[in-house]
C-alpha positions as CSV (number, residue, x, y, z in Angstrom):
1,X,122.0,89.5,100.8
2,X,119.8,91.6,103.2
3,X,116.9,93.7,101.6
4,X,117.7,96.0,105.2
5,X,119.1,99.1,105.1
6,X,123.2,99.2,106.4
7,X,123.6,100.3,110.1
8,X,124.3,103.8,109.1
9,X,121.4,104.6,106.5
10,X,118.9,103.1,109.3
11,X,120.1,105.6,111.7
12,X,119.6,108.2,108.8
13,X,116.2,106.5,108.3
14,X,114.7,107.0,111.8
15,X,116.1,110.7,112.0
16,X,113.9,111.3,108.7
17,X,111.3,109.9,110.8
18,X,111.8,111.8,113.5
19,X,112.3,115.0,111.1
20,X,108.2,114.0,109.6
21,X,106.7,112.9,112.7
22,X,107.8,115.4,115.0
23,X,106.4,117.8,112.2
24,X,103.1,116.4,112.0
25,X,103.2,116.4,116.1
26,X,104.3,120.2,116.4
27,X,101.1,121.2,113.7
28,X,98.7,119.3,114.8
29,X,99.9,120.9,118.7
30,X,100.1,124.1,117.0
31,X,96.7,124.6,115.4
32,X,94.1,122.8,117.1
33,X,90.9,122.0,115.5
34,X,89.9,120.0,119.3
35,X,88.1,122.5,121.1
36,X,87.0,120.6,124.5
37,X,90.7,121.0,125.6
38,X,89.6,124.9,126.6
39,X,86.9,124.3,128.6
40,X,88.7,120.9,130.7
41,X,91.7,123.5,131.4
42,X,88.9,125.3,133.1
43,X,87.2,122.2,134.6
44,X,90.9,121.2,135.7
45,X,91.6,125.1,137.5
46,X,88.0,124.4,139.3
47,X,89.0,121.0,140.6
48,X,92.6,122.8,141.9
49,X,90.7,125.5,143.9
50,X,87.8,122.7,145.7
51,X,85.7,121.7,143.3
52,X,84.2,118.5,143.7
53,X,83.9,115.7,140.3
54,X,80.5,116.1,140.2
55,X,78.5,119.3,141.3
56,X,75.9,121.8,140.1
57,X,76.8,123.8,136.2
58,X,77.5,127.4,137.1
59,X,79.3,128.0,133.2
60,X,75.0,128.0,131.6
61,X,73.0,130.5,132.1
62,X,69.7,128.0,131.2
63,X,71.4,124.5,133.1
64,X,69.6,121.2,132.9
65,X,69.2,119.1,135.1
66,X,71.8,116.8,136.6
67,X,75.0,117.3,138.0
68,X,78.0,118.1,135.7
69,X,80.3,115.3,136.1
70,X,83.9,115.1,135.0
71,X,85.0,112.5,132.6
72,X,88.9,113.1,132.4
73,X,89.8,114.9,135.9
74,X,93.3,114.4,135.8
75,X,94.1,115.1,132.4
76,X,92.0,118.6,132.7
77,X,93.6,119.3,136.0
78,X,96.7,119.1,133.6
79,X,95.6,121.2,131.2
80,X,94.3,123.5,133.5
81,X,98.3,123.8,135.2
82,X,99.6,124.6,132.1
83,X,97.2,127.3,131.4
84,X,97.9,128.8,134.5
85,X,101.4,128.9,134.2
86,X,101.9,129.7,130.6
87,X,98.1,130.3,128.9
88,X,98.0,129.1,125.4
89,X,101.7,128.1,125.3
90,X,101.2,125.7,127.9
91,X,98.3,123.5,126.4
92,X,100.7,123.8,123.4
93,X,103.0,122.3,125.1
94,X,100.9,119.6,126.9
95,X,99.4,118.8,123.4
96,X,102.7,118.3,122.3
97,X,103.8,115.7,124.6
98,X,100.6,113.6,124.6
99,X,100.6,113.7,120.8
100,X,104.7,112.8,120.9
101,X,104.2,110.0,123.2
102,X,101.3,108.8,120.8
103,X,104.2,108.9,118.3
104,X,106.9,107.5,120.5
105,X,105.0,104.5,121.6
106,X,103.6,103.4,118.0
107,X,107.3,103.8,116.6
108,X,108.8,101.5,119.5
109,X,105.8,98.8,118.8
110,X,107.1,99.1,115.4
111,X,110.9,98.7,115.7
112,X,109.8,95.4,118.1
113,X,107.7,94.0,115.0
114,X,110.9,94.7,113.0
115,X,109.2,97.8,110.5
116,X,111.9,99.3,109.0
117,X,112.2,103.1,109.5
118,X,110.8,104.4,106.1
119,X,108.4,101.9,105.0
120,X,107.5,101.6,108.5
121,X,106.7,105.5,108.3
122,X,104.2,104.8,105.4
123,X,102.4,102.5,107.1
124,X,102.1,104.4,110.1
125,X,101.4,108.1,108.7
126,X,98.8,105.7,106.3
127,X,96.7,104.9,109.5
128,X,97.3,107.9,111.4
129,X,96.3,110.5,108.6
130,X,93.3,108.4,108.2
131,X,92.2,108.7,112.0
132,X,93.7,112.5,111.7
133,X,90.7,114.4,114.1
134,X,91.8,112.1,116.8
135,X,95.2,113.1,116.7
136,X,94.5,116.2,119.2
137,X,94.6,117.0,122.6
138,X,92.1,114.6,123.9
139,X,92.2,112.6,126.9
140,X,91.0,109.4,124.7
141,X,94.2,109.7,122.6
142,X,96.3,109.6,125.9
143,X,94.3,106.4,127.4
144,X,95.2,104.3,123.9
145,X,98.9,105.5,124.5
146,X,98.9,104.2,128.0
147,X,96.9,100.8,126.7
148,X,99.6,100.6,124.2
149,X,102.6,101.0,126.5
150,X,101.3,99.0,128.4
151,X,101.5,96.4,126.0
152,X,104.9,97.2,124.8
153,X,106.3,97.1,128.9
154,X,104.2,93.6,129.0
155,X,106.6,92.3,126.2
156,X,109.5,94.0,127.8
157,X,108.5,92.5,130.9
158,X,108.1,88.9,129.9
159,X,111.8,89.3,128.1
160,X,113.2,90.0,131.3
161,X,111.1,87.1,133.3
162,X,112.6,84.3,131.6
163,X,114.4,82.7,134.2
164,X,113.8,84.3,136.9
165,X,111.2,82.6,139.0
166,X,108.0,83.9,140.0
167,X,108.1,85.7,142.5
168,X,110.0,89.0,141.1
169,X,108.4,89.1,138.1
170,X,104.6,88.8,139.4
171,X,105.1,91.6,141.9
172,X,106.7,93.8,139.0
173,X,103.7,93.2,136.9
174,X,101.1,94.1,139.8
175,X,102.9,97.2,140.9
176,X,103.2,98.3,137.0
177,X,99.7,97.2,135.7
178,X,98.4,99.1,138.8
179,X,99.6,102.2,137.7
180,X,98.8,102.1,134.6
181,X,95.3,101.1,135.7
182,X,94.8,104.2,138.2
183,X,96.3,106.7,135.8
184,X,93.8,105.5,133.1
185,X,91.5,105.6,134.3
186,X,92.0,109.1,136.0
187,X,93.2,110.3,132.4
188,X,89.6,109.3,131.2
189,X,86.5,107.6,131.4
190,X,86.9,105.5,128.2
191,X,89.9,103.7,130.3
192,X,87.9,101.7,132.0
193,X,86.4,99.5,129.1
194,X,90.0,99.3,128.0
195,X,90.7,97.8,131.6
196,X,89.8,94.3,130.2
197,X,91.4,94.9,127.3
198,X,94.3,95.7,129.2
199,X,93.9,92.4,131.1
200,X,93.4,90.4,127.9
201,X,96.5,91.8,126.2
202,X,99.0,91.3,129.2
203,X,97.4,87.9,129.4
204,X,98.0,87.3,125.5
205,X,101.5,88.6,126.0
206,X,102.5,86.4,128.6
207,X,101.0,82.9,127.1
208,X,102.8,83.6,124.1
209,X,105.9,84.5,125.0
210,X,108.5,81.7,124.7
211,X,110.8,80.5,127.4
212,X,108.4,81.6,130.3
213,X,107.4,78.6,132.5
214,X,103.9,77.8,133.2
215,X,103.8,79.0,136.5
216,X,105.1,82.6,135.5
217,X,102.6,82.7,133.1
218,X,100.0,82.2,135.5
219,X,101.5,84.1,138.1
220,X,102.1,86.9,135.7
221,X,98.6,87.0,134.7
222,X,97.3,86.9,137.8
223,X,99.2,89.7,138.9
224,X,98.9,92.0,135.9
225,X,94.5,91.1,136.1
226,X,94.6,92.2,139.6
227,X,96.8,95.6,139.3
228,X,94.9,96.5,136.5
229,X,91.5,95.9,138.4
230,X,92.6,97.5,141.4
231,X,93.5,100.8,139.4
232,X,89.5,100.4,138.0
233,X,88.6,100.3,141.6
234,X,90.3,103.2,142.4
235,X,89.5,105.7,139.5
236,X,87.2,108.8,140.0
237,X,84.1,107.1,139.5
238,X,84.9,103.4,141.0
239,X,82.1,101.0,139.2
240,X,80.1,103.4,138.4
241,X,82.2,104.4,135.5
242,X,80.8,101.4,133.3
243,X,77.1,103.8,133.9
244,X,78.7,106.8,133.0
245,X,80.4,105.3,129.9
246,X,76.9,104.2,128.6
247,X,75.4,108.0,129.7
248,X,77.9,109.5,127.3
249,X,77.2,107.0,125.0
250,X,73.3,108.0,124.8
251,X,74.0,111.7,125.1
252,X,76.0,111.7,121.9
253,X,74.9,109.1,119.6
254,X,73.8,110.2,116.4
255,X,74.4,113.7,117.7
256,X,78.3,114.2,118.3
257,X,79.8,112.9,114.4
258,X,82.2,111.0,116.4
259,X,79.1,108.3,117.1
260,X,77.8,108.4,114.1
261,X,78.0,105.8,111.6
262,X,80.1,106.0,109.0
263,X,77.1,105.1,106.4
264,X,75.8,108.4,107.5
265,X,74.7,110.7,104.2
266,X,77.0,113.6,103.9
267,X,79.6,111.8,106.0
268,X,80.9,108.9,103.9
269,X,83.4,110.0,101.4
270,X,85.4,111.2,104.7
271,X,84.9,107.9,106.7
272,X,84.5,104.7,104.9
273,X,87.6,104.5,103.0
274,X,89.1,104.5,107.1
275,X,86.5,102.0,107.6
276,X,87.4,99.8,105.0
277,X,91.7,100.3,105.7
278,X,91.0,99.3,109.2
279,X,88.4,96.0,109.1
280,X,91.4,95.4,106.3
281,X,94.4,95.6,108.7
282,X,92.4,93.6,111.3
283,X,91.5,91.0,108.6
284,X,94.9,90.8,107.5
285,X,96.0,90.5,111.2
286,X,93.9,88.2,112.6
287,X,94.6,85.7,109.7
288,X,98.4,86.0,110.4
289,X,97.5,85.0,114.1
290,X,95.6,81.8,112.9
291,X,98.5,80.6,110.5
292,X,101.1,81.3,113.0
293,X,102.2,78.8,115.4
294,X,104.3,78.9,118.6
295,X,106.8,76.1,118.5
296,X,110.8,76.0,118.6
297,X,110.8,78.3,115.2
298,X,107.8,80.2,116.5
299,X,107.6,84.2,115.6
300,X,108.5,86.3,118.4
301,X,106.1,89.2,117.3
302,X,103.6,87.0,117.8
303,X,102.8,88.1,121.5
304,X,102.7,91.7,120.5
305,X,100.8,91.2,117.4
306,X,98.2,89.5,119.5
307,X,98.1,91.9,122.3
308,X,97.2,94.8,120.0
309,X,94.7,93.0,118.0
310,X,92.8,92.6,121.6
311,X,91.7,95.9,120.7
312,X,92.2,96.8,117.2
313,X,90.0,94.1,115.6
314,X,86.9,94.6,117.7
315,X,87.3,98.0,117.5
316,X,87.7,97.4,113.5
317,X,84.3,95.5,113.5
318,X,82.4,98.4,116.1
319,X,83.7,101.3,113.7
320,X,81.6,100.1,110.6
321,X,79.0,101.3,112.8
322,X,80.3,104.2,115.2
323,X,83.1,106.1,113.9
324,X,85.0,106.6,117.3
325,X,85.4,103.2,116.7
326,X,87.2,103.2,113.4
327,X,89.8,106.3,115.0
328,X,90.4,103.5,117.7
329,X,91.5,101.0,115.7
330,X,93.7,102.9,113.5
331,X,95.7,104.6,115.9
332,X,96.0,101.2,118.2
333,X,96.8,99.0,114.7
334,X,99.2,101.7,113.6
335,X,102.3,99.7,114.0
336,X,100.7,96.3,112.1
337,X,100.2,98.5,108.8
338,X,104.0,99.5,109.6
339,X,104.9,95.9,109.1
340,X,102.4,95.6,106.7
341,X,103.9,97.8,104.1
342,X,107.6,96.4,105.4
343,X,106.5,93.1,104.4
344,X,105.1,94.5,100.9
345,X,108.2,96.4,100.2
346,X,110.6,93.5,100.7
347,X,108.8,91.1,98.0
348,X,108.2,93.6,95.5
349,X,112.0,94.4,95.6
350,X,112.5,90.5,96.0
351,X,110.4,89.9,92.5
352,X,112.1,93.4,91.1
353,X,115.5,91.7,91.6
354,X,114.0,88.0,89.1
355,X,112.2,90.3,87.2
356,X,113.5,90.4,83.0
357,X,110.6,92.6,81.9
358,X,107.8,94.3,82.6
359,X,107.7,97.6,85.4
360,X,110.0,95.7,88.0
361,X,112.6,95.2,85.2
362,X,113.0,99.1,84.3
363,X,116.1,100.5,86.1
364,X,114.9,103.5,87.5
365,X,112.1,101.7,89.4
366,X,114.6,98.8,90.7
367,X,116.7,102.2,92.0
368,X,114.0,103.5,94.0
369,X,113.4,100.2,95.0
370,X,116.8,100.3,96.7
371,X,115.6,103.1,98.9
372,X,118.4,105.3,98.4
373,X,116.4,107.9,96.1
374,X,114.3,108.3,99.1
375,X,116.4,109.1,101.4
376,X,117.4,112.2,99.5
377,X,114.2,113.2,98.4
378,X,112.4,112.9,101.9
379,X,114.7,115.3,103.3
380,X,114.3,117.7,100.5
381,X,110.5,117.6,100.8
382,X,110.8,118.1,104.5
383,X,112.5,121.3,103.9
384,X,110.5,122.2,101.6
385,X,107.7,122.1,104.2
386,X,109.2,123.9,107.2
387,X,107.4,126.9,106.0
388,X,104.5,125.5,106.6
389,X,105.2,123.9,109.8
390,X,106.2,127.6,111.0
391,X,102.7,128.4,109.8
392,X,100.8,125.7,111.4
393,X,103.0,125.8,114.8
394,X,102.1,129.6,115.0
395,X,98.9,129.8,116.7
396,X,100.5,128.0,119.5
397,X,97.4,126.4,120.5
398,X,95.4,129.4,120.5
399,X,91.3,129.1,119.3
400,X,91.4,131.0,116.1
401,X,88.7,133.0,115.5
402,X,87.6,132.6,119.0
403,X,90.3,134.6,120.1
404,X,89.8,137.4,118.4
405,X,86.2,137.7,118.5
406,X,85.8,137.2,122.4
407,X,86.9,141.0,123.6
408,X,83.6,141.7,121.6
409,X,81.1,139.8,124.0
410,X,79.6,142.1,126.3
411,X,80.2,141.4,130.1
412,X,78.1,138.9,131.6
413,X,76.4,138.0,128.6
414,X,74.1,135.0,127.9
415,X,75.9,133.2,124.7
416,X,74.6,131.1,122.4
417,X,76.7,129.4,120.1
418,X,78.1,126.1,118.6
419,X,78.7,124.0,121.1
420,X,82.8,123.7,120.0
421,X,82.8,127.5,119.8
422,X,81.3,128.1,123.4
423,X,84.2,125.8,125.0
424,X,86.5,128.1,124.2
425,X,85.0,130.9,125.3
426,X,84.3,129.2,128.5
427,X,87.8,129.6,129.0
428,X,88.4,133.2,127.4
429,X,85.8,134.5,128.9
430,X,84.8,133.5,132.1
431,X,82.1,136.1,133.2
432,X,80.0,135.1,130.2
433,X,77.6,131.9,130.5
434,X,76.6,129.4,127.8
435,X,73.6,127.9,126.6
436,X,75.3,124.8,125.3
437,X,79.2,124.2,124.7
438,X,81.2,120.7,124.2
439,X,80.2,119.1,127.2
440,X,77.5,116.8,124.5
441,X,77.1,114.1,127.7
442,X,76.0,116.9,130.4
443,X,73.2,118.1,128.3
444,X,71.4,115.3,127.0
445,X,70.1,114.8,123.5
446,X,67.5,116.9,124.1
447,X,69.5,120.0,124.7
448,X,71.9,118.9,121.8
449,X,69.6,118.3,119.4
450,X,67.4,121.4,119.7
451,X,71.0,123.3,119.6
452,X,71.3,121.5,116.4
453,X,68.0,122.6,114.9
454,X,68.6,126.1,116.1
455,X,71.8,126.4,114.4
456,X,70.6,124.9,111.2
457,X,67.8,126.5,110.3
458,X,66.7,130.3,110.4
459,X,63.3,130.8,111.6
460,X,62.1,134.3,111.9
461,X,59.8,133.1,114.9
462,X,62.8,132.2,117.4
463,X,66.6,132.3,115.2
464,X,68.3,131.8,119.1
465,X,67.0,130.1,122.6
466,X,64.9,132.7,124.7
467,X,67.3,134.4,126.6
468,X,70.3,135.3,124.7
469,X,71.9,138.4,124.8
470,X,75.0,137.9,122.7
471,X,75.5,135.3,119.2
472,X,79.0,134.1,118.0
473,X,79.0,131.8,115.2
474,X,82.1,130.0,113.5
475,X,81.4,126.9,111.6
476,X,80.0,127.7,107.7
477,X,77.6,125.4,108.7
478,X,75.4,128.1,110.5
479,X,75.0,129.9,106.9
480,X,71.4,129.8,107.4
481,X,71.5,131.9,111.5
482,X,74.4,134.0,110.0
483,X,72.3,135.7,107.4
484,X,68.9,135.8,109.1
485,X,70.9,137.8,112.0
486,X,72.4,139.9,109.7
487,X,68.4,140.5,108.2
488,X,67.2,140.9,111.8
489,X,66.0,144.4,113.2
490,X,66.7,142.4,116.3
491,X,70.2,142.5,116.0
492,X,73.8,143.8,114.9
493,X,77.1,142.6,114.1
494,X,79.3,143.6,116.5
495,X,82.7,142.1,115.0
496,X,83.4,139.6,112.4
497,X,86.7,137.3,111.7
498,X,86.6,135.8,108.4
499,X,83.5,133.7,108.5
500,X,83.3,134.0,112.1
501,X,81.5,136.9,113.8
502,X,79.7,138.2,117.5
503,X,76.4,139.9,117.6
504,X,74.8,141.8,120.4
505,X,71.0,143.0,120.5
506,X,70.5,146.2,118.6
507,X,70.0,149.4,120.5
């Protein structure tokens, strides 16, 4: 007897799914917490009218030195369209599809490893809640999606190749990994280190597949190596990406919590249970790889399992040091902890169904065992949440408090603020210059660390960079500033949002 669901409670299944991930998609599009999307809609509307990738700051009004150079020019050139054409509404809508695809790509992986729609769900929503800050509008989360369809149109790809020759199939792979290449690595910088993952994972895809002949599987690798090198050659930056990745990298670490370790004080109640699920799921992984074999009763997942662990283990292993790292793996192992809790499902209802006593033999666990409970309850809960989903869809995208504090900036000013604050107001308020805003990797650690000290600490000798003509605070962690501006002759409050507030220079 089949421990599956029948053909018409799976499609049930995967519209509850679709009814709690396309929540989670339209909240987390809704009310972003991301605020570098703001100021790249503004980088993207500057490269539209003739900007170059790399030129002089004009948004600080105390640059360093150094050109300001563009990390993800195509995906700010698309946030910057949808600003254009629809303001807030339209990165709503752009955070919405990258954040969908995210979800469309991980649920297809999953169906192909044969997860079953709701234990498949618990899996993934276990990985992706865990890695929830990088489930924004970032240009990083739409390079993993492209890395990850590209390894599900690999193993789509190799289906179709069996039996037909070489030729056909090679020059589909070059054309396809090409793309895939270029828009990467357009979309952002971070594609380019993924480019020999990319390679690897193709690669991985094609020697495991079963029925392909020896020369397709060269030919195939050959061809997808090459497209995907070509599209590296081609990016925004050429080679000189690979410098750039490793200038972002010494801009931000220990500075930017995203490249922080995850043993960091303060930090780790919030990131090394993540650490531990995901060196866990690569563990877990990577062992299933070793006792797997290819032969005439081979596993056919095994191409797809090893493709994604190309990425997901090392990334795994770097996260118990950076935590960028640990976000990575999640999202890309995603559809293993589907399988995962598929797998753990099936044999605790398998040992429910020999089981004479103990909590497998009571009848009201063996019937939520069956699944069917759940498949009224979920619907009910889901209900029960729209509510809040109105709630956090709302804002559409909007910068709360940002947006209601920046009509209170005086023209022109000279800003100082934290640096997630100031990218919005980059784009509210273009006539008013920054002293430091998201952009972590244009001004050094020097910059970023005395912003740091500044916003930490009150001194009465200098509470703000020489300069400034108008403060707007946010983040509770600026306590400290808030108050000793409040106590300062110096200055006023000129509006306040909650925590948040603006103040000018008293008269």
């Amino acid at each position: 007897m089949s421990l599956g669901p029948r053909l018409g409670q799976a499609r049930r299944d995967r519209l509850i799914v679709a009814g709690f991930l396309g929540g989670l998609a339209l909240v987390r599009s809704g009310t972003v917490q991301e605020r570098d999307p703001y100021w790249q809609a503004r980088a993207g509307l500057e490269l539209l009218s003739g900007s170059p990738l790399a030129h002089p700051d004009t948004w600080s009004w105390a640059p360093v030195s150094g050109p300001f150079r563009q990390t993800s020019p195509a995906w700010n050139v698309v946030l910057g369209l949808a600003w254009h054409f629809v303001g807030f509404a339209g990165i709503f809508l752009v955070t919405l599809v990258s954040i969908g695809s995210y979800l469309a790509v991980v649920l297809a992986l999953s169906r192909r490893l044969r997860a079953r729609a709701l234990p498949g769900m618990a899996g993934l929503l276990l990985c992706i809640f865990a890695a929830l800050a990088m489930l924004s509008p970032r240009a990083a989360l739409v390079a993993e999606t492209l890395f990850l369809a590209s390894v599900l149109a690999a193993d789509r790809w190799a289906a179709w190749s069996v039996g037909r020759g070489v030729v056909r199939p090679a020059a589909g792979a070059l054309l396809g990994s090409f793309v895939i290449g270029l828009a990467g690595n357009w979309i952002h910088l971070s594609w380019f280190l993924l480019t020999a993952a990319a390679m690897l994972a193709s690669a991985a895809v094609w020697w495991l597949r079963e029925g392909l002949s020896r020369a397709s599987r060269a030919a195939l690798t050959a061809a997808s190596t090459i497209g995907f090198a070509g599209g590296a050659l081609l990016g925004p930056y050429g080679l000189g990406a690979w410098a750039d990745s490793e200038r972002v990298q010494r801009a931000c670490a220990g500075i930017v919590k995203e490249w922080m370790s995850p043993w960091t004080p303060g930090l780790q109640a919030r990131w090394v249970v993540p650490c531990v699920l995901a060196v866990g799921i690569g563990a877990v992984w990577v062992l299933w790889l070793l006792l797997t074999r290819r032969g005439s009763d081979g596993d056919d997942r095994l191409p797809v399992v090893a493709a994604l662990a190309v990425v997901g283990v090392p990334a795994a292993l770097g996260g118990v040091f950076v935590i960028r790292f640990i976000g990575i793996a999640l999202l890309c192992m995603a559809p293993l902890a589907a399988v995962s809790v598929t797998v753990a499902v099936d044999r605790i209802r398998l040992r429910a169904r020999g089981a004479r006593s103990g909590v497998l033999a009571h009848p009201r666990i063996r019937h939520w065992l069956t699944g069917e409970p759940w498949r009224v309850a979920l619907p009910v809960v889901l209900v029960l949440l729209l509510p809040g989903l109105a709630l956090g869809v709302w804002p559409l995208a909007r910068p709360l408090p940002e947006a209601r504090l920046a009509w209170a900036l005086p023209v022109g000013c000279h800003l100082f603020s934290e640096g997630s604050t100031a990218g919005a107001v980059l784009l509210l308020r273009p006539d008013v210059k920054v002293w430091v805003d998201g952009r972590a990797d244009y001004y050094g650690p020097d910059r970023n660390i005395e912003a740091e000290y500044l916003l930490a600490h009150d001194r009465p000798d200098r509470l703000v960079p020489n300069g400034t003509t108008c403060v707007m605070l946010t983040d509770p962690f600026s306590k400290g500033l808030r108050l000793a501006l409040d106590a300062s002759p110096a200055w006023r409050r000129a509006a306040s949002s909650g925590a948040a507030a603006v103040w000018v220079p008293a008269p």
